[in-house]
C-alpha positions in Angstrom: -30.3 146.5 -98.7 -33.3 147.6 -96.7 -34.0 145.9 -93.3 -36.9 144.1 -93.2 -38.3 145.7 -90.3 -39.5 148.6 -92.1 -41.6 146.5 -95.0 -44.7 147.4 -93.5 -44.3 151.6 -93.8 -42.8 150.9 -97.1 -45.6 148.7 -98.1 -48.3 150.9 -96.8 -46.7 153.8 -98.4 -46.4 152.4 -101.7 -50.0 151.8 -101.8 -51.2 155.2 -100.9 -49.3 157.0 -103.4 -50.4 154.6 -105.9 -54.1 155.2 -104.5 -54.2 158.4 -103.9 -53.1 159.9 -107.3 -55.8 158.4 -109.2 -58.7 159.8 -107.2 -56.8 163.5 -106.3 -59.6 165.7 -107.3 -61.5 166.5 -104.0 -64.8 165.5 -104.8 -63.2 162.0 -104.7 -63.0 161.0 -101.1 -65.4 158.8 -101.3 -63.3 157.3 -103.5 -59.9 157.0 -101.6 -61.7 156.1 -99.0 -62.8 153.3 -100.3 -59.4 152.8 -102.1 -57.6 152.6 -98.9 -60.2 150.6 -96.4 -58.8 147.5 -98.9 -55.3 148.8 -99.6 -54.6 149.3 -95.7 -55.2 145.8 -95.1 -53.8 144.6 -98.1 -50.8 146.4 -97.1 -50.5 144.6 -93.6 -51.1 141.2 -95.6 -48.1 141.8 -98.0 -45.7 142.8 -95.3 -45.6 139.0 -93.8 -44.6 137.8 -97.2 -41.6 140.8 -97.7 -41.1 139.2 -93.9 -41.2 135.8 -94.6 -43.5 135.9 -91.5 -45.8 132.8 -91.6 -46.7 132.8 -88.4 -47.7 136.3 -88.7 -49.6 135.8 -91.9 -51.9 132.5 -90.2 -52.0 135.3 -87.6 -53.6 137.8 -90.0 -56.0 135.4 -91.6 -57.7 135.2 -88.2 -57.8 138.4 -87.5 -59.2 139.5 -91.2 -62.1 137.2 -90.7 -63.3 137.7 -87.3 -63.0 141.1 -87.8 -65.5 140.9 -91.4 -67.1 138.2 -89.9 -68.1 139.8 -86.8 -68.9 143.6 -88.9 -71.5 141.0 -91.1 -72.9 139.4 -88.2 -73.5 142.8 -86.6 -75.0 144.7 -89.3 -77.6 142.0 -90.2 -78.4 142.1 -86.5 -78.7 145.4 -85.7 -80.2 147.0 -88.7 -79.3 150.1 -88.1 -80.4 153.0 -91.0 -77.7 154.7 -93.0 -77.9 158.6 -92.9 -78.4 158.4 -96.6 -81.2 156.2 -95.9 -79.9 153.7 -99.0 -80.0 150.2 -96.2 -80.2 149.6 -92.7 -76.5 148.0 -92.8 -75.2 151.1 -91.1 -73.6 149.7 -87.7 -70.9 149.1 -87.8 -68.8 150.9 -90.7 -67.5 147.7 -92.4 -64.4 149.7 -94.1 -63.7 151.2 -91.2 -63.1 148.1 -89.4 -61.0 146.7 -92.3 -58.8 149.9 -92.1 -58.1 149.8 -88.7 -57.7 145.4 -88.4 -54.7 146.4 -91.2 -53.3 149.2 -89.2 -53.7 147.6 -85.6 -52.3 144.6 -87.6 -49.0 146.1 -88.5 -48.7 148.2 -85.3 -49.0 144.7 -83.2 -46.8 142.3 -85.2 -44.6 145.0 -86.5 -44.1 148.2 -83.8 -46.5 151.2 -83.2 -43.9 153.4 -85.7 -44.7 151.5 -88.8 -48.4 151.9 -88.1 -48.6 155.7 -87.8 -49.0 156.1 -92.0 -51.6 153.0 -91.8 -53.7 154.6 -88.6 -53.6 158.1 -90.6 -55.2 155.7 -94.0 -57.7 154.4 -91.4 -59.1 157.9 -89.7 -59.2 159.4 -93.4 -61.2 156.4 -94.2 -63.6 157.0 -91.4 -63.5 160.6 -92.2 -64.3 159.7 -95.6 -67.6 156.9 -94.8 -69.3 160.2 -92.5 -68.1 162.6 -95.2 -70.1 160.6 -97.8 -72.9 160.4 -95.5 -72.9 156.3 -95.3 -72.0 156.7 -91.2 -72.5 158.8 -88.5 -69.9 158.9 -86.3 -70.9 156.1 -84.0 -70.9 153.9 -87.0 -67.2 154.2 -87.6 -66.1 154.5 -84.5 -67.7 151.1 -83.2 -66.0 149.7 -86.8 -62.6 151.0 -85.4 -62.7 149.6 -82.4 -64.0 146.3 -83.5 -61.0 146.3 -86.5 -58.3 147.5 -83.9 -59.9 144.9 -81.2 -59.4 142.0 -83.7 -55.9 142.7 -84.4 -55.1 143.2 -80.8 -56.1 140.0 -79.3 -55.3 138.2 -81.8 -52.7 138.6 -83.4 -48.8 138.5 -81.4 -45.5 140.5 -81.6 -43.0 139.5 -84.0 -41.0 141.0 -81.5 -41.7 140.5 -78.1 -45.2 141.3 -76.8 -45.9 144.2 -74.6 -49.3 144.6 -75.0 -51.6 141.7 -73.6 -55.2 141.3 -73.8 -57.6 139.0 -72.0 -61.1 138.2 -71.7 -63.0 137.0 -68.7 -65.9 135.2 -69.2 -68.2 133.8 -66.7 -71.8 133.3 -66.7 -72.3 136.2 -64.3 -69.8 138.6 -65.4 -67.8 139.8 -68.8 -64.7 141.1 -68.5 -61.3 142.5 -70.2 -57.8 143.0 -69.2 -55.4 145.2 -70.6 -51.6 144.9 -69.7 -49.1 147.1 -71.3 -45.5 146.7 -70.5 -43.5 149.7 -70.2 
């Protein structure tokens, strides 16, 4: 029987060879782009059932939706143009930021080494939203750090934590702190 700690790189895997098949040709990536931006975090949602991880799935849920709910909230209030000039819902690149919540997702509850396929999804997908000229690079890289943000603070090891992240907030000052554990 396989152990369960490697249901997340099996999951993710599963769904990129289903994915990526049906959109092969290479005037497609658009396509798997969009393919993988829900199948990433789709992945990292089905890996806390094959877990039985409850905790980890209520952990995901809040992730998922600050994550969407702060890529809406921006968008409307930014109004930035896309470079195709179709909206001005450019900032941030909202499948960007649901690729990387799923891969930061899996690579926080689950261990950096089952992420690796899921962060390689998430980068294609960014590649993909700038490729198909709905981003510039700005776009999907404030997407990515908002999705990978998301998952980092809120979300915990099913392990044992190494990574902690805290906020400071005072009227007169913002701040973060990072603390990794060797």
């Amino acid at each position: 029987m396989i152990s369960k700690k490697y249901a997340p790189i099996i999951l993710l895997s599963t769904s990129l060879m289903a994915a990526i098949p049906a959109h092969a040709d290479s005037s497609s990536t658009s396509k798997v782009g969009d393919v993988l931006a829900f199948a990433i975090p789709a992945a990292a949602y089905g890996s806390t059932y094959y877990m039985d991880d409850k905790e980890g799935r209520q952990q995901f849920y809040y992730s998922f939706a600050t994550n969407v709910a702060a890529t809406q909230v921006l968008k409307s209030v930014i109004d930035k143009e896309r470079p195709n000039g179709r909206d001005e819902k450019s900032f941030p690149s909202g499948h960007t930021s649901m690729a990387f919540q799923g891969a930061s997702f899996i690579h926080k509850r689950y261990g950096l080494e089952y992420s690796i396929p899921a962060y390689i999804g998430a980068g294609f997908v960014a590649y993909s939203r700038v490729e198909a000229d709905e981003h510039d690079v700005t776009d999907v890289l404030a997407g990515a750090a908002l999705g990978v943000a998301s998952s980092m603070y809120l979300t915990k090891s099913y392990y044992d934590d190494q990574l902690h992240i805290a906020t400071n907030l005072a009227p007169d000052y913002y701040g973060l702190s990072v603390h990794y554990n060797f």
